[in-house]
The first five atom37 places (N, CA, C, CB, O) and aatype in JSON, in Angstrom:
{
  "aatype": [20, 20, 20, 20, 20, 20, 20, 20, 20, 20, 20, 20, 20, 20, 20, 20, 20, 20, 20, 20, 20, 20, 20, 20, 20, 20, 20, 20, 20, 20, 20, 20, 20, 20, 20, 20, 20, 20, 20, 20, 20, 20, 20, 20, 20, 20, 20, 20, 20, 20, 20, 20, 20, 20, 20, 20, 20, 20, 20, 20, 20, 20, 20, 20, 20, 20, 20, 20, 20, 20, 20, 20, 20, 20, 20, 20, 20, 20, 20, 20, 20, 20, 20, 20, 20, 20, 20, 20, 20, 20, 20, 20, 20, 20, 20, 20, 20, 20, 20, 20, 20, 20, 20, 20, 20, 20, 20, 20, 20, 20, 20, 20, 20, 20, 20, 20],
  "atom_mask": [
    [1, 1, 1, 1, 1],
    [1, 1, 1, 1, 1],
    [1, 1, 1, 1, 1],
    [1, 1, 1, 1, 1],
    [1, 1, 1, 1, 1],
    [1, 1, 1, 1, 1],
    [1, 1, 1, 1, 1],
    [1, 1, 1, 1, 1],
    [1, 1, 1, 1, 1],
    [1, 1, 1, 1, 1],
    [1, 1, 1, 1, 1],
    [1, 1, 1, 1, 1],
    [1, 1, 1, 1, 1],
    [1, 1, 1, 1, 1],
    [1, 1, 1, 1, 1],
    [1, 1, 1, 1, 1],
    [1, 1, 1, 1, 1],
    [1, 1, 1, 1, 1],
    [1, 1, 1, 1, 1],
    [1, 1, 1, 1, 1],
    [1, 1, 1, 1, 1],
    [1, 1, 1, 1, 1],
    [1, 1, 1, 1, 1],
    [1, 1, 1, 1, 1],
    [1, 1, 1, 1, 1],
    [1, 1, 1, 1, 1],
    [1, 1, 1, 1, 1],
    [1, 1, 1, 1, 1],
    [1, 1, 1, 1, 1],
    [1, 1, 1, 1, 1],
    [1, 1, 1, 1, 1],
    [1, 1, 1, 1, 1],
    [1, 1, 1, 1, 1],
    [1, 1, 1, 1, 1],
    [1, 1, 1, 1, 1],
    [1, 1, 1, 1, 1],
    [1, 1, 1, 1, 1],
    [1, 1, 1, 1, 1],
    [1, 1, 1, 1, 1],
    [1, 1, 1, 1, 1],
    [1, 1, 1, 1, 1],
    [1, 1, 1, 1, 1],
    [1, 1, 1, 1, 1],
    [1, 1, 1, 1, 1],
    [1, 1, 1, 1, 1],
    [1, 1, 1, 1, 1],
    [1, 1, 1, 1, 1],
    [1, 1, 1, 1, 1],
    [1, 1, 1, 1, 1],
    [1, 1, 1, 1, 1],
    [1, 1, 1, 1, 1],
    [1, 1, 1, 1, 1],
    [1, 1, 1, 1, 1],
    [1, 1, 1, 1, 1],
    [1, 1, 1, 1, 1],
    [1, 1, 1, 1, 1],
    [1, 1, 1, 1, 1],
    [1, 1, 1, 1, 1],
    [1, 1, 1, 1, 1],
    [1, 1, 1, 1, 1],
    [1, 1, 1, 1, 1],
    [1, 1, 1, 1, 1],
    [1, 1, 1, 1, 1],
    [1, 1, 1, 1, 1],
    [1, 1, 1, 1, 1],
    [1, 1, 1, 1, 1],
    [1, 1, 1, 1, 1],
    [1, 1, 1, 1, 1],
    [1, 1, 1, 1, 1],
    [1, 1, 1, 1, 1],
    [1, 1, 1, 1, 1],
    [1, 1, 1, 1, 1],
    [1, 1, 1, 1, 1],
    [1, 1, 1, 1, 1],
    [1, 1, 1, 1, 1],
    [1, 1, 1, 1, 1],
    [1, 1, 1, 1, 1],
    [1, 1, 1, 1, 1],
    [1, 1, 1, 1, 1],
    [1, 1, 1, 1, 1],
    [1, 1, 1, 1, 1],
    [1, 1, 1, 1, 1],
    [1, 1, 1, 1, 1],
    [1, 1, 1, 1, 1],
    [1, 1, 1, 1, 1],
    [1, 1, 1, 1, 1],
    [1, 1, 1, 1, 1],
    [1, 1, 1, 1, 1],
    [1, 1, 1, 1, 1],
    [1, 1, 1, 1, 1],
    [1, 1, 1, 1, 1],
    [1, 1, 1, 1, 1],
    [1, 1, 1, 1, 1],
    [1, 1, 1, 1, 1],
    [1, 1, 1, 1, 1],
    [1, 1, 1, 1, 1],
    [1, 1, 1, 1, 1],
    [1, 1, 1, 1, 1],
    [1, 1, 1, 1, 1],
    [1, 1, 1, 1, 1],
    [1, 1, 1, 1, 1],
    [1, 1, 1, 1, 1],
    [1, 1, 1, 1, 1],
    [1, 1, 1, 1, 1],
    [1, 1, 1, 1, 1],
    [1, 1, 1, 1, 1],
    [1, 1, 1, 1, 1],
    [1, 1, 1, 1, 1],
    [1, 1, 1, 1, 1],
    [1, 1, 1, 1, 1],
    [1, 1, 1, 1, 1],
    [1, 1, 1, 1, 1],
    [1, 1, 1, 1, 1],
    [1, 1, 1, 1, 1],
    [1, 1, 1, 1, 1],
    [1, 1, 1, 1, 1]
  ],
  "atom_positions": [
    [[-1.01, -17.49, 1.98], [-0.85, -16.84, 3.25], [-0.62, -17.89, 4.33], [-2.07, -15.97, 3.58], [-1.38, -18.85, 4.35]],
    [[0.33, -17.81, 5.2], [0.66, -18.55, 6.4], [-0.25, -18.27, 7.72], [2.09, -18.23, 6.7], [-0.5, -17.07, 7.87]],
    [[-0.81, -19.16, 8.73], [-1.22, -18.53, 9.6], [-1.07, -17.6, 10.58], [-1.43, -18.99, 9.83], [-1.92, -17.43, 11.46]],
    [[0.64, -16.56, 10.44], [0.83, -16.04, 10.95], [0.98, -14.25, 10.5], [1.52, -16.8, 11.34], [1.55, -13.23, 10.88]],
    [[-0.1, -14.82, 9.26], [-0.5, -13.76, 8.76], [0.9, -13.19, 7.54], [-0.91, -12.76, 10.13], [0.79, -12.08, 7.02]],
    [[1.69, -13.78, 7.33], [2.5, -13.27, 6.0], [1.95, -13.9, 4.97], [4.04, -13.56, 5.94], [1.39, -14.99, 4.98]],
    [[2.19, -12.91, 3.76], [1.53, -12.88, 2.65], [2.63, -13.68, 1.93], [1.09, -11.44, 2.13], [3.68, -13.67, 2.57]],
    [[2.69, -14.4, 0.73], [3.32, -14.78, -0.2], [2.71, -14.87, -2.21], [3.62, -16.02, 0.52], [1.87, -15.51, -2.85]],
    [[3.73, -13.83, -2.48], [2.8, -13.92, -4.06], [3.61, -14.7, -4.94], [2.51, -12.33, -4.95], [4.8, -14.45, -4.74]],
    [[3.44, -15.46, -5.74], [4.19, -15.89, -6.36], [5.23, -16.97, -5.63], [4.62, -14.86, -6.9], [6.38, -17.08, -6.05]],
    [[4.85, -17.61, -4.72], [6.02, -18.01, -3.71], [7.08, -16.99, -3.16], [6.84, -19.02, -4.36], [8.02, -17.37, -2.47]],
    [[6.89, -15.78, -3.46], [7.53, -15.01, -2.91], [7.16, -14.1, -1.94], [7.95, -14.58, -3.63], [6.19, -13.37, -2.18]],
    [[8.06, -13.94, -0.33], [7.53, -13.02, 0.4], [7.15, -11.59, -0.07], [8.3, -12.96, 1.31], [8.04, -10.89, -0.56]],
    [[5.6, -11.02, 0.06], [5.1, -9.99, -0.22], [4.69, -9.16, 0.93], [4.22, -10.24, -1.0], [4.04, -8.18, 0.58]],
    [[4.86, -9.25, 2.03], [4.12, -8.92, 3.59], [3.56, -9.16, 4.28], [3.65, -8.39, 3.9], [3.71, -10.39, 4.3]],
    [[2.71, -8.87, 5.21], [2.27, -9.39, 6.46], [1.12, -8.67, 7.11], [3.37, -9.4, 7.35], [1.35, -7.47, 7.3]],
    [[0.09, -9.04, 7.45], [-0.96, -8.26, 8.0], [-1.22, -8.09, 8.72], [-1.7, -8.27, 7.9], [-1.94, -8.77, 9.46]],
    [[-0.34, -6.18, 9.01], [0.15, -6.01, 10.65], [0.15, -4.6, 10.37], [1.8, -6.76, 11.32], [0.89, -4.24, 9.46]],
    [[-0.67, -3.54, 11.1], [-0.5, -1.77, 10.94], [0.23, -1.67, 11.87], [-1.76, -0.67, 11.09], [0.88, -0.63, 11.8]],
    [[0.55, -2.57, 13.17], [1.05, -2.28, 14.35], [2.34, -1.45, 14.3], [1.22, -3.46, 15.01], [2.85, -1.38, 13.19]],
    [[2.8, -0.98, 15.05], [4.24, -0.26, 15.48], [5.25, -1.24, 16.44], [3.85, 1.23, 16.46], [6.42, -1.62, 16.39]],
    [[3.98, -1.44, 17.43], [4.52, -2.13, 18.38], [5.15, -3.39, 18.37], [3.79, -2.19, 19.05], [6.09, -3.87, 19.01]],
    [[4.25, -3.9, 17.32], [4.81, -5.35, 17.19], [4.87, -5.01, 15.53], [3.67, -6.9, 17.84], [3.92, -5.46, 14.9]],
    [[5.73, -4.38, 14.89], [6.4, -4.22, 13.67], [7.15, -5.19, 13.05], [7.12, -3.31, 13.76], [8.37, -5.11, 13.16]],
    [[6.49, -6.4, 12.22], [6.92, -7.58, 12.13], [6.81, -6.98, 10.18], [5.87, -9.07, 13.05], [6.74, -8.07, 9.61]],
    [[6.77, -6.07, 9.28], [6.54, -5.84, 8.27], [7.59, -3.95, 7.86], [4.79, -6.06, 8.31], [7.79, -3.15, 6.94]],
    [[7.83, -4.11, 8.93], [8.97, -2.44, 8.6], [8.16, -1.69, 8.67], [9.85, -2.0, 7.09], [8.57, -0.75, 7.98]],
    [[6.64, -1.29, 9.3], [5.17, -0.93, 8.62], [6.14, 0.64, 9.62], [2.97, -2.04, 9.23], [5.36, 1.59, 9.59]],
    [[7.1, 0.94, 10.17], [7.29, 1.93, 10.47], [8.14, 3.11, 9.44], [7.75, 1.59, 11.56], [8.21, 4.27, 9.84]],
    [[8.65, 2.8, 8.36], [8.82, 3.06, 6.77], [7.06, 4.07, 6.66], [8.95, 1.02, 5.56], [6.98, 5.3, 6.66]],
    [[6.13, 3.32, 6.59], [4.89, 3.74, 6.18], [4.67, 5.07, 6.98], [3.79, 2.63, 6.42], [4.11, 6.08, 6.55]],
    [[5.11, 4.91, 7.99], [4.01, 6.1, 9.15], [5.33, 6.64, 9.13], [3.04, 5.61, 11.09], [5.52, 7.27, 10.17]],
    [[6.43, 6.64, 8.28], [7.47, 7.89, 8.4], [6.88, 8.79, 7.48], [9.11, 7.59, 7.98], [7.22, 9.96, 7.7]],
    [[5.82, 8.59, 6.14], [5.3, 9.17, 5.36], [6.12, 10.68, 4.94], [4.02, 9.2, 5.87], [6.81, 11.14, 4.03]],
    [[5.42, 11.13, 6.45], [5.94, 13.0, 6.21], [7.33, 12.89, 6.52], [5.15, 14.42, 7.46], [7.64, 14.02, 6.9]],
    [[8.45, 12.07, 6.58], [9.53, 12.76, 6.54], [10.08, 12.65, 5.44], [10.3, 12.53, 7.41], [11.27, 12.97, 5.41]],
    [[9.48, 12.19, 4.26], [10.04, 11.99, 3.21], [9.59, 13.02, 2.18], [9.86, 10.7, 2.9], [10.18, 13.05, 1.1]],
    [[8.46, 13.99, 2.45], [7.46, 14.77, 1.71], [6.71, 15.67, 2.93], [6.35, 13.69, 0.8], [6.0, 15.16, 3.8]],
    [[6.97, 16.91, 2.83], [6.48, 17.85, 3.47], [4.99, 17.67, 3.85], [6.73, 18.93, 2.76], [4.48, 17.75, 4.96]],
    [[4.17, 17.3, 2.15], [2.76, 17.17, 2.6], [2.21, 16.39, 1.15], [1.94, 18.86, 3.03], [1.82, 16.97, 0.14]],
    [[2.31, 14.7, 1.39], [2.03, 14.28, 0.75], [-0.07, 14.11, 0.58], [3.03, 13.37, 0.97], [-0.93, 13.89, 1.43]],
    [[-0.12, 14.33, -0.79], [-1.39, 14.73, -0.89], [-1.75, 13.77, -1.99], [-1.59, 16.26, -1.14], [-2.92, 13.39, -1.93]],
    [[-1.07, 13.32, -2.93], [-1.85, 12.77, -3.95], [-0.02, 11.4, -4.21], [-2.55, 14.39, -5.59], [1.13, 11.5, -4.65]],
    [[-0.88, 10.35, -3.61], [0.19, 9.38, -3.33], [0.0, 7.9, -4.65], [-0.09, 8.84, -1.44], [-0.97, 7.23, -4.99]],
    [[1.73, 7.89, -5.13], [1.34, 6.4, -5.93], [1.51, 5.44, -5.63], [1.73, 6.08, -6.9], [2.38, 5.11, -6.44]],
    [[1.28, 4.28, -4.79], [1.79, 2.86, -4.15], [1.49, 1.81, -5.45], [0.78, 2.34, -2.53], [0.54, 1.39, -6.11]],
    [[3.06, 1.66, -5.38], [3.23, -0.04, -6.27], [3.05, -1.21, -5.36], [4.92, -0.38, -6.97], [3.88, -1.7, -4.6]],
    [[2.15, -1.47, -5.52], [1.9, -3.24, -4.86], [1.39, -2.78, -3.74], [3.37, -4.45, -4.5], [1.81, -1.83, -3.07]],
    [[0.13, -3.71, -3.45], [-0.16, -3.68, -2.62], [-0.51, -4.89, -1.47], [-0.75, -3.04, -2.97], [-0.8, -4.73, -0.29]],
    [[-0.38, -6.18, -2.24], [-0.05, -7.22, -1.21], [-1.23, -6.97, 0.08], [1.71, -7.0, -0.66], [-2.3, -6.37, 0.14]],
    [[-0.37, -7.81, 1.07], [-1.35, -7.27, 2.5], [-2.65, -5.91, 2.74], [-0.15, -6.77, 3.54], [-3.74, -5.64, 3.25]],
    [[-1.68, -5.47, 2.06], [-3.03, -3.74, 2.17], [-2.04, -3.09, 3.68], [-5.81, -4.35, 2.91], [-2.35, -1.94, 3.98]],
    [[-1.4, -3.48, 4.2], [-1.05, -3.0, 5.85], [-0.38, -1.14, 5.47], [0.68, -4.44, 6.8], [-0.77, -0.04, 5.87]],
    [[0.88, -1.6, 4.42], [1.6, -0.25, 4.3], [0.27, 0.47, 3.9], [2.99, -0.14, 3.09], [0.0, 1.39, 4.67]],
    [[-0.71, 0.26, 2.8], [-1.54, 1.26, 2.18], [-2.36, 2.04, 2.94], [-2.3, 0.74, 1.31], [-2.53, 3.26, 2.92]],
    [[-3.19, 0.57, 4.09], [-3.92, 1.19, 4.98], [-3.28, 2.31, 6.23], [-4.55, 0.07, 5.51], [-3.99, 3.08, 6.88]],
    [[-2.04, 2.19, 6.35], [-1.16, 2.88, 6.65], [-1.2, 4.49, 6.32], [-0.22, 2.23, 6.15], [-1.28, 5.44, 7.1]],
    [[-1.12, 4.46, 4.95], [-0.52, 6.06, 4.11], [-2.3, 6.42, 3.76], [0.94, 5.78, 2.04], [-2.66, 7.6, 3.81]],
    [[-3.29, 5.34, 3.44], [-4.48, 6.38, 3.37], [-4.88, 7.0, 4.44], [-5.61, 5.87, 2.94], [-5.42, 8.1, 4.3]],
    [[-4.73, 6.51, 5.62], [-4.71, 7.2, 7.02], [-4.17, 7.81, 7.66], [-4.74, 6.83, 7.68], [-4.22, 7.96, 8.88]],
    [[-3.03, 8.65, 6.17], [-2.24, 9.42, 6.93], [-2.94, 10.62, 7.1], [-0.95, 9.59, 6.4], [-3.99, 10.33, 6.52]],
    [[-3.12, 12.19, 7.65], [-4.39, 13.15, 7.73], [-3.74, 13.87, 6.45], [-4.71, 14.22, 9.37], [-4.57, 13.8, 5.54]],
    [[-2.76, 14.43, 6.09], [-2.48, 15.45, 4.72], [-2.6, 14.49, 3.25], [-0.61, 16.2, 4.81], [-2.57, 15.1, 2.18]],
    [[-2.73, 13.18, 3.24], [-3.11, 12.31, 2.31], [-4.58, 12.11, 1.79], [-2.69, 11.23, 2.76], [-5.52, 11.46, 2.25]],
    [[-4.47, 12.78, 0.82], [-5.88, 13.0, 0.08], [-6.6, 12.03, -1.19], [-5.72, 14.37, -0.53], [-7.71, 12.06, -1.72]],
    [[-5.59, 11.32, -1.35], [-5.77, 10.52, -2.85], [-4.62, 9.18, -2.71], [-5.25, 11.78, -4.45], [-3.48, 9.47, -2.32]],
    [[-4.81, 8.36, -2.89], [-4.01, 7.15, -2.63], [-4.52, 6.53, -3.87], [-4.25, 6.29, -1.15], [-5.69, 6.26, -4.12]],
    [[-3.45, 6.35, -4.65], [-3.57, 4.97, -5.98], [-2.51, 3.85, -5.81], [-3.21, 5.6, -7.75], [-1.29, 3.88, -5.63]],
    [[-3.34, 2.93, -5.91], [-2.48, 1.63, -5.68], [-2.8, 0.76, -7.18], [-3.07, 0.65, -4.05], [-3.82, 0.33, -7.72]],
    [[-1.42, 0.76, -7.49], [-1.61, -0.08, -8.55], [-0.72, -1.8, -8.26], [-1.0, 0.9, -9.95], [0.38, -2.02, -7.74]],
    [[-1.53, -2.55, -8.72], [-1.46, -4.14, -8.15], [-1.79, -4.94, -9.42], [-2.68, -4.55, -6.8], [-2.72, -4.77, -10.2]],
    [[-0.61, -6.05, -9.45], [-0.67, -6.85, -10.86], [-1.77, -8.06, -10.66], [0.98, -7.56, -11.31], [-2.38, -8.71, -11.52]],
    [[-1.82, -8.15, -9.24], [-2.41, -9.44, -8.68], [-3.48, -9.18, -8.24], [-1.76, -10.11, -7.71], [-3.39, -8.59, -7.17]],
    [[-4.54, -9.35, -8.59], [-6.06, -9.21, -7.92], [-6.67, -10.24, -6.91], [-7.08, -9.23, -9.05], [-7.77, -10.02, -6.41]],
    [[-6.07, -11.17, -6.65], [-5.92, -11.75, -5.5], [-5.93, -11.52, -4.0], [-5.16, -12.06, -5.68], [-6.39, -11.97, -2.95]],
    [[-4.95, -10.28, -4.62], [-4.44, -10.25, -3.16], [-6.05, -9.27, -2.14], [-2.46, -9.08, -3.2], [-6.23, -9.19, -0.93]],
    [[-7.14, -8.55, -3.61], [-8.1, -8.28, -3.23], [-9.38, -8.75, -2.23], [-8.22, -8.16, -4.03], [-10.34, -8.17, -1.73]],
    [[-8.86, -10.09, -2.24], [-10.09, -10.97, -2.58], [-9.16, -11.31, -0.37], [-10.08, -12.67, -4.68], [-9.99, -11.34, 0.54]],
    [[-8.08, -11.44, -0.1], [-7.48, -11.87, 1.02], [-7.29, -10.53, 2.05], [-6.11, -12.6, 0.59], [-6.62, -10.67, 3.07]],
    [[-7.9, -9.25, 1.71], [-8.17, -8.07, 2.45], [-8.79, -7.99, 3.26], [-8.5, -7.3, 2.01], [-8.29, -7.63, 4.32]],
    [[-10.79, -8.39, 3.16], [-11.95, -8.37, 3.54], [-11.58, -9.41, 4.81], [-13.06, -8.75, 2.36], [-12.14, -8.99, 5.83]],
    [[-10.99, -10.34, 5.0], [-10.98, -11.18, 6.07], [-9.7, -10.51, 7.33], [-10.64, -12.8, 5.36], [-9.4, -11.33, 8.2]],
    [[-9.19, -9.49, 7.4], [-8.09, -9.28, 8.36], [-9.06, -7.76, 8.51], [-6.1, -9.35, 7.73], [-9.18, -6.97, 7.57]],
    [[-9.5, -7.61, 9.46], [-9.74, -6.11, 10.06], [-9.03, -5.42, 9.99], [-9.95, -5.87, 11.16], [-9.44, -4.47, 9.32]],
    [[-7.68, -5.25, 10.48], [-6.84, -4.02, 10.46], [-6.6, -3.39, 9.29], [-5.66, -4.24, 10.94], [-6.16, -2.24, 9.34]],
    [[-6.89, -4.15, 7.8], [-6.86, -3.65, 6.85], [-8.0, -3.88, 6.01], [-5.86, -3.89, 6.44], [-7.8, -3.59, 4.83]],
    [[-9.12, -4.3, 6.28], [-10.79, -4.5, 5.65], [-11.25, -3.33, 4.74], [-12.02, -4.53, 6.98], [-11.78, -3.47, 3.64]],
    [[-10.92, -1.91, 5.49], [-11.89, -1.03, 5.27], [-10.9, -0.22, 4.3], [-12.58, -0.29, 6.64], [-11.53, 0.74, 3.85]],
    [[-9.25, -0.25, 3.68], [-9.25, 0.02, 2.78], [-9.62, 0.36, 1.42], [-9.03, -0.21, 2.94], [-9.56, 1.31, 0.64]],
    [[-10.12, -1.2, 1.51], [-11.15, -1.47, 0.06], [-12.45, -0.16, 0.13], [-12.14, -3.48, 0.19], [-12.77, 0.42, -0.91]],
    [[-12.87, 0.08, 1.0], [-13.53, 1.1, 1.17], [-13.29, 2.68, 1.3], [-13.95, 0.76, 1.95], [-14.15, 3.56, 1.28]],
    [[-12.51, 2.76, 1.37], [-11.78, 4.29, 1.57], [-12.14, 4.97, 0.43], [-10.06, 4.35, 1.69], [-11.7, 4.63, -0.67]],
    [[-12.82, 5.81, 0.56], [-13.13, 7.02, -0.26], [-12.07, 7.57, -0.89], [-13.71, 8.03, 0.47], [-12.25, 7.9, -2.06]],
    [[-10.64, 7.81, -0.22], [-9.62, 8.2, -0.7], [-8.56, 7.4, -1.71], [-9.15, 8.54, 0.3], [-7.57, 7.72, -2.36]],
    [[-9.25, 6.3, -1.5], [-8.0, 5.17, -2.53], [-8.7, 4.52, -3.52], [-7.17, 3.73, -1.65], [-9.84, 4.09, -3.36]],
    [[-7.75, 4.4, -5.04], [-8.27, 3.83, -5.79], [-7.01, 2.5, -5.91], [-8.71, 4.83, -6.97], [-5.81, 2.46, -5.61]],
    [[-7.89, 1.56, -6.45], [-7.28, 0.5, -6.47], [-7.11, -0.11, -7.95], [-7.94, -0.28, -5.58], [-8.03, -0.89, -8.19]],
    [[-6.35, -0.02, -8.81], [-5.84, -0.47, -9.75], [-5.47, -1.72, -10.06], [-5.13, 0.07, -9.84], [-4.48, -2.0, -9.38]],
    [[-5.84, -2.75, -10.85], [-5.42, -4.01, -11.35], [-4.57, -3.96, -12.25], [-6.32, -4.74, -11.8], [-5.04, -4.47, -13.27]],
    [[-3.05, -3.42, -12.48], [-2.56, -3.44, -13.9], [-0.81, -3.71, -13.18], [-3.0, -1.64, -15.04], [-0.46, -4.08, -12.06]],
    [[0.02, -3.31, -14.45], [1.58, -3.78, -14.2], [2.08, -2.04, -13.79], [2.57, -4.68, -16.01], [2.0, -1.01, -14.46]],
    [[2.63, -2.34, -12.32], [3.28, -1.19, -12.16], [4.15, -0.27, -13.18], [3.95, -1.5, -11.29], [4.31, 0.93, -13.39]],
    [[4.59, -1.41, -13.66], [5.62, -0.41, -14.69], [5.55, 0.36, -15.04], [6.0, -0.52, -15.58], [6.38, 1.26, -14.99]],
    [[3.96, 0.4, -15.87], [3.2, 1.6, -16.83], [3.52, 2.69, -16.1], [1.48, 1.55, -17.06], [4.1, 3.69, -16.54]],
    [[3.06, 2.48, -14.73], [2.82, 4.1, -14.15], [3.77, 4.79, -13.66], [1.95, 4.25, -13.09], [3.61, 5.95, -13.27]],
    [[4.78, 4.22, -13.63], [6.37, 4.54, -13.44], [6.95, 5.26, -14.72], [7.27, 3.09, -13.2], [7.63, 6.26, -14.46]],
    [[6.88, 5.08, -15.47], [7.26, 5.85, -16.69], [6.7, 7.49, -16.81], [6.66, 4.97, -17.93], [7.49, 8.24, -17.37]],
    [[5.67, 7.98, -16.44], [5.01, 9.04, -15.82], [5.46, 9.81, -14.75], [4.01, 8.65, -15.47], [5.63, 11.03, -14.74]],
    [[5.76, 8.61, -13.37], [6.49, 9.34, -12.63], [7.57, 9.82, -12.29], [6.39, 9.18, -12.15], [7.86, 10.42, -11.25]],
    [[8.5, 9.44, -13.59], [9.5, 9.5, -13.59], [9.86, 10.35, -14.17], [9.88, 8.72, -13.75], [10.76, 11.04, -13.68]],
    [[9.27, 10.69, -15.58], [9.31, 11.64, -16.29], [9.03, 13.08, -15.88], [8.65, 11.29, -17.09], [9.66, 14.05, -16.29]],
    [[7.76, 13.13, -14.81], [7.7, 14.38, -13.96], [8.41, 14.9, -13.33], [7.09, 14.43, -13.28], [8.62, 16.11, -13.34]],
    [[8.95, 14.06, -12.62], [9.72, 14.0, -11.23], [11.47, 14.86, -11.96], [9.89, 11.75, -10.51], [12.33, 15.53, -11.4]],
    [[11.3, 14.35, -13.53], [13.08, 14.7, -14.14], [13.05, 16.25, -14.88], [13.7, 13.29, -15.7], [13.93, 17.05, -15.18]],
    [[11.27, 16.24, -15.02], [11.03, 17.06, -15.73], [10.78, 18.88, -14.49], [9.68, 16.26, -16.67], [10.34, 19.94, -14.93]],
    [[11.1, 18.69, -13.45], [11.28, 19.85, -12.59], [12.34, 20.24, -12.05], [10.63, 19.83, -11.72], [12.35, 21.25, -11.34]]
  ]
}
């Protein structure tokens, strides 16, 4: 992590730890479009979670009831607890937090999603 708060995994840019709008230095306005993409998203799957900013984002959306985040890197757990704007994720009653390879869970959603 840089001191200006961007994340890097792998040497690669992963995000930035920022919920803001105002100063939208992460696209974090993608996140809080939530409902225009889904009438009433209720039971949500996030690949990667990096920063935590988009997640803490969509668990705080009000028709969002269930948030799973699945994350290859457990790291990025451990660099949450120190940025407030996204601390209390880890805590959210509504989100579970997964350590595994996105992929898996993509195969599921994909299959549903072809299968209606």
């Amino acid at each position: 992590m840089t001191p200006d708060g961007t994340v890097y995994g792998g040497a690669i840019y992963d995000g930035r730890f920022s919920v803001s709008l105002v100063d939208d230095r992460n696209i974090i306005a993608r996140a809080y479009a939530l409902s225009a993409f889904h009438p009433a998203p209720k039971d949500v799957l996030m690949i990667g979670l990096a920063s935590g900013s988009w997640a803490q984002v969509v668990a705080n959306h009000p028709q969002v009831e269930k948030l799973t985040l699945v994350e290859i890197n457990p790291g990025y757990l451990n660099l949450i607890p120190h940025h407030p704007e996204v601390a209390s994720l880890l805590h959210n009653p509504k989100v579970d937090i997964v350590i595994d390879d996105g992929r898996r869970w993509l195969w599921g959603v994909t299959r549903t999603a072809n299968s209606t």
